[in-house]
Residue, then its C-alpha position, 0 to 999 in steps of 0.5 A: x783702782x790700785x787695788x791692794x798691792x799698792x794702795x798704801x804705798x807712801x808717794x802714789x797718790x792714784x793711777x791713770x791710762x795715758x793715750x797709748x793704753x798703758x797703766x801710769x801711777x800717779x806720784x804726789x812729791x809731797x808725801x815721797x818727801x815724808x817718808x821716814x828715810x829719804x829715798x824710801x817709800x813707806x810700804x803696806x806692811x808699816x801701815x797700821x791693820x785695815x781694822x784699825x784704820x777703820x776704826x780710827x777715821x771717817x770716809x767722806x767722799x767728796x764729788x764735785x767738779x770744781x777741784x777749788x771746791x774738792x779741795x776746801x771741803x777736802x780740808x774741812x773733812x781732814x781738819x776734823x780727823x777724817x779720811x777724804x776720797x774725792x772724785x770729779x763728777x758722778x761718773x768717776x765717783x760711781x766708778x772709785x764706788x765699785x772698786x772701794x772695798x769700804x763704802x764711805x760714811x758719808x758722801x757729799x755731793x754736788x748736783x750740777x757735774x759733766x757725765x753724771x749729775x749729782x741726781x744720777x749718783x743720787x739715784x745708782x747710790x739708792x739702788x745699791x744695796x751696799x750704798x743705800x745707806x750711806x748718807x748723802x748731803x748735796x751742795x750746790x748753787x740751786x737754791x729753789x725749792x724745786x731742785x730741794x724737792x727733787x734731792x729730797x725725793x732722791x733720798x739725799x739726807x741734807x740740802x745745803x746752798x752755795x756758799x755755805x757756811x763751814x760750820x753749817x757743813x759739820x752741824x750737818x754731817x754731825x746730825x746726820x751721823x750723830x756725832x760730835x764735830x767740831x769745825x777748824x778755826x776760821x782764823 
C-alpha cells in the first residue's frame, strides 16, 4: 500500500519491495505525460476531496491472474465511468483489501488463481465484517454445476463462464447494484 501521502500522485502507479528489502515506487510514463506542465507531477492537493471522489465514481475490483483478462474487464469497468483496482490472485487481493480505506462496490473475481483461489477469497471476504457486503460476481472457465453450487453456497452473488459476453458482464453488475449501465460499443 502507498498510503495517503502518495496515493494520488499523477505518475506512481503503486510500490513494490525489490530483492534487497527496499520500498521502490512504481512509475506508469503514461500518466507522467499528462501532467498539466511538463516535468510536473500533479500532487494530492490538485485532486478533488475524497468525498467527492466517492460520490462520482464506482470501485470495481477486479482478481484474476491472467493480466489480458485484468486488462479487458479493467476497461470494461472504466469505459463505464468507474474506478478499477485490479489485483493477480486471492492473496494480492486480500492484502490491496486490508489496506483499502474504501471497500469496493463490487468485486469480480476468478476462481482458479495461484496462492489464493478465488473460493478462498470468497470465504475471508464473507467473514469480514467490512466486506461481507460487498457483491461479488465469479467468472471463470468452470461451467459444471457443481463449481456454480459451490460459488453460490460461498456467497458470490453472480456466476458467469468464459467467454462472456460484455454486455452479460454490465446486465450483471447492473442487477446486482440496481443501476443503469450501459456497455462501451463493440465497434
Amino acid at each position: 500500500s502507498l498510503g495517503t501521502l502518495v496515493q494520488h500522485v499523477r505518475g506512481v502507479a503503486g510500490a513494490t519491495v525489490s530483492g534487497d528489502g527496499k520500498v521502490m515506487l512504481v512509475i506508469n510514463p503514461l500518466d507522467i505525460g499528462l501532467a498539466e506542465e511538463p516535468g510536473t507531477l500533479t500532487t494530492a492537493t490538485n485532486l478533488p476531496s475524497r468525498a467527492s471522489r466517492e460520490q462520482e465514481q464506482l470501485l470495481v475490483m477486479i482478481v484474476d491472474d491472467s493480466i489480458s483478462v485484468r486488462q479487458v474487464v479493467s476497461n470494461l469497468v472504466e469505459s463505464s465511468g468507474w474506478k478499477a483496482l485490479t489485483a493477480s490472485d486471492g492473496a494480492d487481493a486480500l492484502e490491496i483489501l486490508q489496506t483499502l480505506e474504501r471497500r469496493p462496490d463490487i468485486i469480480i473475481l476468478d476462481v482458479e488463481m495461484p496462492r489464493m483461489d478465488g473460493y478462498e477469497l470468497l470465504d475471508h471476504i464473507r467473514a469480514d465484517a467490512r466486506l461481507r457486503h460487498v457483491p461479488v460476481v465469479m467468472i471463470t472457465s468452470r461451467a459444471g454445476q457443481k463449481h456454480r453450487r459451490k460459488a453460490r453456497k460461498a456467497g458470490a452473488n453472480a456466476y458467469l463462464t468464459k467467454p462472456y459476453q460484455e454486455a452479460e458482464l454490465v446486465e450483471q453488475v447492473s442487477e446486482i447494484l440496481d443501476m443503469d449501465l450501459v456497455p462501451r460499443r463493440s465497434d
